[in-house]
C-alpha positions as CSV (number, residue, x, y, z in Angstrom):
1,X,-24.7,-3.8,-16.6
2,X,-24.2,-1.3,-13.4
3,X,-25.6,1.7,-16.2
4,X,-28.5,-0.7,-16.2
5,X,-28.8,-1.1,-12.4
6,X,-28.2,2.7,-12.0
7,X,-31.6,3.4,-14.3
8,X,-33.2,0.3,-12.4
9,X,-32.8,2.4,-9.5
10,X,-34.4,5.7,-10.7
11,X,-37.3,4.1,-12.1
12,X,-37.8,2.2,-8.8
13,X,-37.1,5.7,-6.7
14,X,-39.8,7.6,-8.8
15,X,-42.7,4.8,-8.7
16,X,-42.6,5.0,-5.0
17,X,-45.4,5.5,-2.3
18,X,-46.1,9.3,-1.7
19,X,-43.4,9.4,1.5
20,X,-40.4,8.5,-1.3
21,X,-42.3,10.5,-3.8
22,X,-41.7,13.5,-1.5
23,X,-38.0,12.3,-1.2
24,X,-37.3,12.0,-5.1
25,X,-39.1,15.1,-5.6
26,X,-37.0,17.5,-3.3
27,X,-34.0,14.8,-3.4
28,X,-32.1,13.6,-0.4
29,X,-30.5,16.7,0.5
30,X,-32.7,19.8,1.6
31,X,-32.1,22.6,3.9
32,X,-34.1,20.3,6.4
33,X,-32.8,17.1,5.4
34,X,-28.6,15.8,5.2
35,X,-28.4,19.4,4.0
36,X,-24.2,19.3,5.1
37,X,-23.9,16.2,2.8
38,X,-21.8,17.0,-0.4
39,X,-20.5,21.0,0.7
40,X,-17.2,19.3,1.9
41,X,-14.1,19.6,-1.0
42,X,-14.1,15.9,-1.5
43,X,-17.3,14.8,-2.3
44,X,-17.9,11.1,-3.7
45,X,-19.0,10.8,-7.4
46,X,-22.8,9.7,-7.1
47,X,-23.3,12.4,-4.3
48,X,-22.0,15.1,-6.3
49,X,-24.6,13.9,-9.2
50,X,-27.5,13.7,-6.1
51,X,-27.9,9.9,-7.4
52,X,-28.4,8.8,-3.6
53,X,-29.9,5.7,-5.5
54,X,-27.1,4.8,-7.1
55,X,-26.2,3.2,-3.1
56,X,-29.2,3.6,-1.7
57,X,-32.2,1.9,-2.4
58,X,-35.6,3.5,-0.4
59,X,-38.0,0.5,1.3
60,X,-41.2,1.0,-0.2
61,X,-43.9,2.7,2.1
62,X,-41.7,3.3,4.7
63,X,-40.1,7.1,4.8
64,X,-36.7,7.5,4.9
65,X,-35.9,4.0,5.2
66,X,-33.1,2.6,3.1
67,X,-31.2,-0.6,2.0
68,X,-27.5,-0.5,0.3
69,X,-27.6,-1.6,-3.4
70,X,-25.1,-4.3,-2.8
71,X,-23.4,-5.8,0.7
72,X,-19.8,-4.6,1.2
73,X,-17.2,-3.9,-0.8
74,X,-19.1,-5.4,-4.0
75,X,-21.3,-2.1,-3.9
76,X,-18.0,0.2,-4.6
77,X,-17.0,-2.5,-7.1
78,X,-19.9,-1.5,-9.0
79,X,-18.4,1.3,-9.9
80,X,-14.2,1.0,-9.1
81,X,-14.1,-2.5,-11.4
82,X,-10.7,-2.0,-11.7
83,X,-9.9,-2.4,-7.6
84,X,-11.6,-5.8,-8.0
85,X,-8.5,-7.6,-8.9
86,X,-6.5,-6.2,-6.1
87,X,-8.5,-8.6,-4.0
88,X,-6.4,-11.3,-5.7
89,X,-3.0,-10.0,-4.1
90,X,-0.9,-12.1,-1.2
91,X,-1.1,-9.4,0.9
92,X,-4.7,-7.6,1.7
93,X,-5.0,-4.3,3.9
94,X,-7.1,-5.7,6.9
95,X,-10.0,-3.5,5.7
96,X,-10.1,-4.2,2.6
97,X,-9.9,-8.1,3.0
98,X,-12.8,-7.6,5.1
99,X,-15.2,-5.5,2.6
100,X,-15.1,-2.4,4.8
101,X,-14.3,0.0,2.5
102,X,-15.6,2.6,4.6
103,X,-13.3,2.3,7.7
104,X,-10.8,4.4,6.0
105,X,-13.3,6.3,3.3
106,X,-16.0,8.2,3.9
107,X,-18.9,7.1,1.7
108,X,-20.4,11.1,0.9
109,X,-17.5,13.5,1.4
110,X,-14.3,14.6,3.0
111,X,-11.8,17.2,3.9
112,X,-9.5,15.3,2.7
113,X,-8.6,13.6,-0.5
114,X,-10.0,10.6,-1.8
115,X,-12.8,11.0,0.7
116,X,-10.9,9.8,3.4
117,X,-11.8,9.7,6.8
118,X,-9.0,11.9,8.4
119,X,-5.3,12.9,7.3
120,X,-3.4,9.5,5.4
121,X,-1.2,9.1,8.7
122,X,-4.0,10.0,11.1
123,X,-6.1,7.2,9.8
124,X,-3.4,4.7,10.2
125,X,-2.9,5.5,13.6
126,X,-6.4,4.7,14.2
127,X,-5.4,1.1,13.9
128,X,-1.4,1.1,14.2
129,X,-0.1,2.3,17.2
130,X,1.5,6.0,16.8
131,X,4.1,5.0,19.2
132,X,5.6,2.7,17.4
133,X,6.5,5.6,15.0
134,X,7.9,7.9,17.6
135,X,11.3,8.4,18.2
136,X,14.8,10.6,18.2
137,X,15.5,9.5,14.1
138,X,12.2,9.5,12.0
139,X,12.1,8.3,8.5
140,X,10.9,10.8,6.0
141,X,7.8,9.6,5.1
142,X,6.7,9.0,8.4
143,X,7.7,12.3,9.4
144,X,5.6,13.8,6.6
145,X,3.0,11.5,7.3
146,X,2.8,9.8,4.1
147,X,3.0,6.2,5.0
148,X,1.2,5.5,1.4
149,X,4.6,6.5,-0.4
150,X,5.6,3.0,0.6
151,X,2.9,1.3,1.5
152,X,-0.3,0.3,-0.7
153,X,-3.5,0.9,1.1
154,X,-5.7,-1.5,-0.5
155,X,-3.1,-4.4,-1.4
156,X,0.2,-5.4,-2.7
157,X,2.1,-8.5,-4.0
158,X,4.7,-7.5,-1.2
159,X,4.5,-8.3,2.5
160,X,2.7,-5.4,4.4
161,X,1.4,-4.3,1.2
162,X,5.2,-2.3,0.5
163,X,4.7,-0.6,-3.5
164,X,7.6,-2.9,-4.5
165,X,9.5,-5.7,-3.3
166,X,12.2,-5.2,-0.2
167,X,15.0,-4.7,-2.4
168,X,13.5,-2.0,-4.9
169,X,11.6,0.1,-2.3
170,X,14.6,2.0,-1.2
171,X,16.0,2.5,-3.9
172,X,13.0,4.5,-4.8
173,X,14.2,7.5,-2.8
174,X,17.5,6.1,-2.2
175,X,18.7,6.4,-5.6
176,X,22.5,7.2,-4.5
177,X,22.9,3.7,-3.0
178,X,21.2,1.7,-6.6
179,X,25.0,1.3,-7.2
180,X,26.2,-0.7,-4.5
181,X,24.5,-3.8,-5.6
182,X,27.0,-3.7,-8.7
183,X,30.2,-4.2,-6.1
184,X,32.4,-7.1,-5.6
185,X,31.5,-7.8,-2.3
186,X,27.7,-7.1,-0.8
187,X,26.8,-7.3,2.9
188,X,24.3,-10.2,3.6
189,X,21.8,-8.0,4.8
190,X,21.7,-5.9,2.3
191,X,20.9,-8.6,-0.5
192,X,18.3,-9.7,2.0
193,X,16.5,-6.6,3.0
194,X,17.5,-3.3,4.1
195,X,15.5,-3.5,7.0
196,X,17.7,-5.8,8.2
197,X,20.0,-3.1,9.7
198,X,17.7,0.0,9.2
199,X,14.0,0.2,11.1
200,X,11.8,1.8,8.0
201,X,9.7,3.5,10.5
202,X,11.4,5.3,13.5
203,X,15.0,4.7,15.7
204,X,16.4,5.9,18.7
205,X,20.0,5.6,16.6
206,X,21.0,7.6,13.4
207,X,20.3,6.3,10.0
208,X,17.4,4.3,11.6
209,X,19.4,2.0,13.0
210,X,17.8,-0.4,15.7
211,X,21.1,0.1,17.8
212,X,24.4,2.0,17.0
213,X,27.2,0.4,15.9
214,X,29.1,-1.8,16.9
215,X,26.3,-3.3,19.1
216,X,24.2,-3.4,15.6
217,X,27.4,-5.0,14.4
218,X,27.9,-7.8,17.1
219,X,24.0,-9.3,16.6
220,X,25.8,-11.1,14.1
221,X,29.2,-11.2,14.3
222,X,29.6,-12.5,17.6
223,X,33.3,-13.4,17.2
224,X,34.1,-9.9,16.7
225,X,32.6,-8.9,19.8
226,X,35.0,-10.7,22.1
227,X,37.8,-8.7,20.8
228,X,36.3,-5.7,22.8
229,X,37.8,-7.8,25.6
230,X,41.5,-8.4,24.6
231,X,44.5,-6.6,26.0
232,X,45.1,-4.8,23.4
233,X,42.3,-4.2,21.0
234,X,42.6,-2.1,17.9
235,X,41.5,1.6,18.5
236,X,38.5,1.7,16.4
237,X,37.3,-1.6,17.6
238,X,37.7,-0.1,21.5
239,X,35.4,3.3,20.2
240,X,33.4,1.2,18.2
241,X,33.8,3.0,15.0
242,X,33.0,-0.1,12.9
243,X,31.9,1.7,10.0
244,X,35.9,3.4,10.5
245,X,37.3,0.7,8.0
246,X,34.0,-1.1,6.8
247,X,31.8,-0.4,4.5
248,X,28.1,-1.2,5.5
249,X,26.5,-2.3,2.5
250,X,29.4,-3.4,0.1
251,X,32.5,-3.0,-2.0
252,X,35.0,-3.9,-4.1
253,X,37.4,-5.0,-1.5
254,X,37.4,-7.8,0.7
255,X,35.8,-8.1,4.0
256,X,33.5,-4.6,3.1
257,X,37.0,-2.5,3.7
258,X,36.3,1.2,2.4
259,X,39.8,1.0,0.9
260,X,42.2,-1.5,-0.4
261,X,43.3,-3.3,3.0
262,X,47.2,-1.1,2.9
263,X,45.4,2.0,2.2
264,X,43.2,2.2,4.4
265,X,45.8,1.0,7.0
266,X,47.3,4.2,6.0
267,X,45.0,6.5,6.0
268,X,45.8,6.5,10.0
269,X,49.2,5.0,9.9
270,X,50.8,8.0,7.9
271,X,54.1,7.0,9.8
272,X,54.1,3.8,8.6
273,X,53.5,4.8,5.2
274,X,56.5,7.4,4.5
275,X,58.6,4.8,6.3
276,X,57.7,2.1,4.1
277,X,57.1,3.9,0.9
278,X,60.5,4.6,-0.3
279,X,62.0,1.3,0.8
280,X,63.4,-0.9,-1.4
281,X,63.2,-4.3,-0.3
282,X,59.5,-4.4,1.2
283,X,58.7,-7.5,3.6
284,X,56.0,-10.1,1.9
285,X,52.8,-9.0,3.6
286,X,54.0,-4.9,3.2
287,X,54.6,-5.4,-0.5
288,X,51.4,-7.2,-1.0
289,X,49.5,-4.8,0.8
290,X,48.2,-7.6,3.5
291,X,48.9,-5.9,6.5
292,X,46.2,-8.8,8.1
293,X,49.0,-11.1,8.0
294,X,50.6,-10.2,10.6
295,X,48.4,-8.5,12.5
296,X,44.5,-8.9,13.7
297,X,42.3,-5.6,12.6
298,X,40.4,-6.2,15.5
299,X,42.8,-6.7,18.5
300,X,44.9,-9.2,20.2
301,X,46.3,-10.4,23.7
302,X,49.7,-10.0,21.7
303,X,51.4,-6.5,21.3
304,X,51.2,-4.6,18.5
305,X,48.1,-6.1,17.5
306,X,50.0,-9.6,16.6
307,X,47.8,-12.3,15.7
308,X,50.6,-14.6,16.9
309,X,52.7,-14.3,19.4
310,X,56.4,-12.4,19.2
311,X,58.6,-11.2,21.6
312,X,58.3,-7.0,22.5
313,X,62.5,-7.8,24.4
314,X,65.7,-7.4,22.5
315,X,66.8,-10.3,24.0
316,X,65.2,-13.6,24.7
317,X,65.8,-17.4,25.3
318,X,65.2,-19.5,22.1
319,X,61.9,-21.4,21.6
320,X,59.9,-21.6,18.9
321,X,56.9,-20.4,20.5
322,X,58.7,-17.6,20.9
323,X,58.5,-16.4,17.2
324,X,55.0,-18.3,16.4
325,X,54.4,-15.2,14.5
326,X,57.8,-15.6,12.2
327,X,57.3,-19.4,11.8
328,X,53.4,-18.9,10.4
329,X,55.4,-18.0,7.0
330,X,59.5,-18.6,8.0
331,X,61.1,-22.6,8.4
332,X,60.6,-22.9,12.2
333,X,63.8,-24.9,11.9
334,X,66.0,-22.1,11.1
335,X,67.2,-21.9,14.3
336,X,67.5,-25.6,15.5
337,X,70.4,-26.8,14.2
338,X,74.0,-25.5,14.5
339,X,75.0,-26.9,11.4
340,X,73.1,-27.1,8.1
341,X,73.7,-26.6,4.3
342,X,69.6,-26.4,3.5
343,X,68.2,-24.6,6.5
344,X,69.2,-20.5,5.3
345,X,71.5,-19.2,3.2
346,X,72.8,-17.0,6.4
347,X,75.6,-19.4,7.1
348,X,80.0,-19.7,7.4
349,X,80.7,-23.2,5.0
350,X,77.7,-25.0,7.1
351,X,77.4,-23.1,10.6
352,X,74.4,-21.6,10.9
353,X,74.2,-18.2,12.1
354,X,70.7,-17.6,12.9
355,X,71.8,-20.2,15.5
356,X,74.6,-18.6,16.2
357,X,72.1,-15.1,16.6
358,X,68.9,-16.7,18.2
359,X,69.4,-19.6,20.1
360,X,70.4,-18.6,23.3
361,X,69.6,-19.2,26.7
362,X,70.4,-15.7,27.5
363,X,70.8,-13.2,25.3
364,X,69.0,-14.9,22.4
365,X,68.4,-12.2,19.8
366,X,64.9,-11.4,18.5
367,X,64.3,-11.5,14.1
368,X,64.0,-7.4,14.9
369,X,67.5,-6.8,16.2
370,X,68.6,-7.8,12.8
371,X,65.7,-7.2,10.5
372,X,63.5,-4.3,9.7
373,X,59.9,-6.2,9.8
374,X,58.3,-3.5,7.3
375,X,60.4,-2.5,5.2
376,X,64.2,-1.3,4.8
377,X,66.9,-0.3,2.0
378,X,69.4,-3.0,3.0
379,X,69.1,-6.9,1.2
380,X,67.3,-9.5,3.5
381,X,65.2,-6.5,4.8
382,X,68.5,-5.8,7.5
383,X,67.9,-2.8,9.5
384,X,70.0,0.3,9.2
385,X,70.2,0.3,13.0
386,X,70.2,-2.0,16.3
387,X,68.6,-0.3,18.6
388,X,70.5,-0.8,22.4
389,X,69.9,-0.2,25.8
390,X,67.1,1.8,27.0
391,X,68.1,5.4,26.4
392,X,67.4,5.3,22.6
393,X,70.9,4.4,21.4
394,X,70.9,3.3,17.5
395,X,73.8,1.1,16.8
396,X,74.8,1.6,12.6
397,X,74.8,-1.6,10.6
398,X,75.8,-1.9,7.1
399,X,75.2,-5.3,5.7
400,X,76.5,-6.4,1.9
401,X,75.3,-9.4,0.2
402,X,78.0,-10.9,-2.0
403,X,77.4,-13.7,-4.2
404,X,78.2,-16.6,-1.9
405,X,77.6,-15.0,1.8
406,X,78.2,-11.0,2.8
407,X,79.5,-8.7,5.8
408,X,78.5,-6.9,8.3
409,X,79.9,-4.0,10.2
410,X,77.9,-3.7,13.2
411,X,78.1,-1.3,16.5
412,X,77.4,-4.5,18.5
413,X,80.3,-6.5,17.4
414,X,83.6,-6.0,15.0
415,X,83.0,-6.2,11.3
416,X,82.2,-10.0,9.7
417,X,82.0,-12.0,6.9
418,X,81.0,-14.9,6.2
419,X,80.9,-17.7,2.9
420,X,79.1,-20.3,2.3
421,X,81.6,-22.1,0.5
């Protein structure tokens, strides 16, 4: 149908008055007339062919007066019938939805590919402000100016016309981070959208963050963010260093950690870790690598990290608050009574000697002046040493379990024994 238009168009050209005869005889472009139209390197189809006509249709008796073949964007689709669907997209480049094709194109010829009006990024700007894209951290394709690598020009399926939806985008340069979608654990933002976390044009933080870490971090989890306040707050909380033990976007262990939850305690408690490794009795949380147990990643009003409260003194009256650490797992009534046959195993016949040990007014001893609360080579995790008075002194213990009870020979008191039967 548009060939037929097209001859309509040349038959109509040549049968005009003698002012358009002139016109078709020496065509549109002469050395007096549009002679720069066409000598740019980009030079649309029907100009290159000097089939003016094919757009243009002369008035009749009146020179160099013309009328477009069609209104709008319905004159390119007579020839670029295949754009006419993308009209039928959710999301239409402003332009385009309003048939003014050549806001971005130029209708004769261009410097510049596809006969646009200026460089890709250039153009945008005449719409979108360039500021917007300015800043310390630029993403690549802004930097390059090619904002069509992930943007459609004329339309899209995807909101502000992106080549593919949220998810798939980045991955399209991004191909290193396709595999973090097959983890155990993925961060809510990232199954939402990336740009949850990362601006895709320009930041003032690295990796096109909006802020750095952990403010980026506390926009969400709020509860985190009054840890910054506590007494004592974990080291990489205090700097910040979020991203120190998490992973950002996902993984295969709980709560994003970059490493099993002991390991990556490790990896900066190296002490810890040759203490504990060649112990063997291993306290619960140690052997089950949940060093969370005891202690809050993030901080605590408690020393030592605690999440519960525990006393830093050798010595201390009894109360159970006292050890509300110890009781979250242990029988908070082992030290009650004086007597009992069901409360611990750590008794003479029926007296009770974590009574007799703990519950004191004075000189109540703490779970630590007995027990090692990692790890330790003794049965019932008892420490190798008491440590006494405050110029370092190590008091030796050597416990032995025997079948019904055990002894101990202890720096702190003569050697004992006791039976349960």
């Amino acid at each position: 149908m548009y060939k037929l238009l097209l001859i309509g168009h040349i038959i109509a050209f040549s049968l005009l008055g003698s002012s358009a005869g002139a016109q078709a005889d020496g065509g549109c472009v002469t050395a007096k007339c549009h002679a720069t139209v066409g000598t740019k390197p980009f030079v649309h189809g029907p100009v290159g062919a000097r089939m003016c006509v094919v757009c243009h249709n002369p008035v009749k008796d009146k020179d160099h007066t013309f009328t477009l073949a069609a209104e709008d964007d319905e004159l390119c689709f007579g020839c670029h019938e295949t754009k006419r669907d993308m009209m039928l997209e959710d999301y239409v480049h402003t332009p385009v939805a309003n048939g003014n094709c050549v806001g971005c194109h130029n209708p004769h010829d261009s410097d510049y590919r596809f006969t646009l009006k200026g460089k890709a990024s250039d153009l945008c700007f005449g719409c979108h402000d360039r500021e917007d894209f300015n800043d310390k951290f630029v993403h690549g394709p802004v930097g390059v100016g090619d904002c069509n690598a992930c943007h459609n020009p004329h339309a899209s399926s995807n909101e502000f016309q992106l080549r593919e939806s949220p998810e798939q985008l980045c991955f399209m340069c991004h191909k290193e981070q396709v595999s973090m979608m097959t983890k155990r654990h993925i961060h809510p933002p990232v199954e939402d959208k990336c740009t949850s976390c990362h601006k895709p044009h320009a930041s003032k933080a690295q990796f096109m963050l909006p802020d750095d870490p952990p403010f980026l971090c506390y926009n969400c989890h709020t509860d985190i963010a009054e840890h910054a306040t506590v007494t004592n707050p974990h080291p990489p909380v205090a700097q910040g260093e979020c991203l120190k033990c998490h992973n950002p976007h996902s993984s295969d262990n709980p709560n994003m950690f970059a490493l099993p939850q002991a390991d990556l305690c490790f990896s900066c408690h190296t002490e810890m870790k040759e203490f504990v490794s060649d112990k063997e009795f291993k306290h619960g949380p140690v052997k089950e690598g949940d060093c969370n147990a005891c202690h809050d990643p993030h901080g605590s009003n408690n020393h030592r990290i605690l999440r519960k409260y525990f006393p830093e003194e050798f010595y201390k009256p009894f109360a159970e608050e006292n050890y509300a650490l110890c009781f979250e797992c242990h029988n908070h009534q082992i030290a009650n009574d004086e007597k009992t046959t069901t409360l611990t195993d750590f008794r003479n016949k029926d007296v009770n000697l974590h009574f007799v040990h703990v519950n004191k007014d004075v000189k109540g001893r703490s779970c630590r002046a007995c027990h090692q609360v990692h790890a330790s080579n003794q049965a019932k995790h008892i420490r190798k040493s008491v440590p006494f008075g405050n110029i370092g002194w190590e008091l030796p213990v050597t416990y032995t379990k025997t079948e019904n009870g055990g002894s101990c020979v202890v720096g702190c008191h003569g050697p004992k024994e006791y039976s349960r039967q």
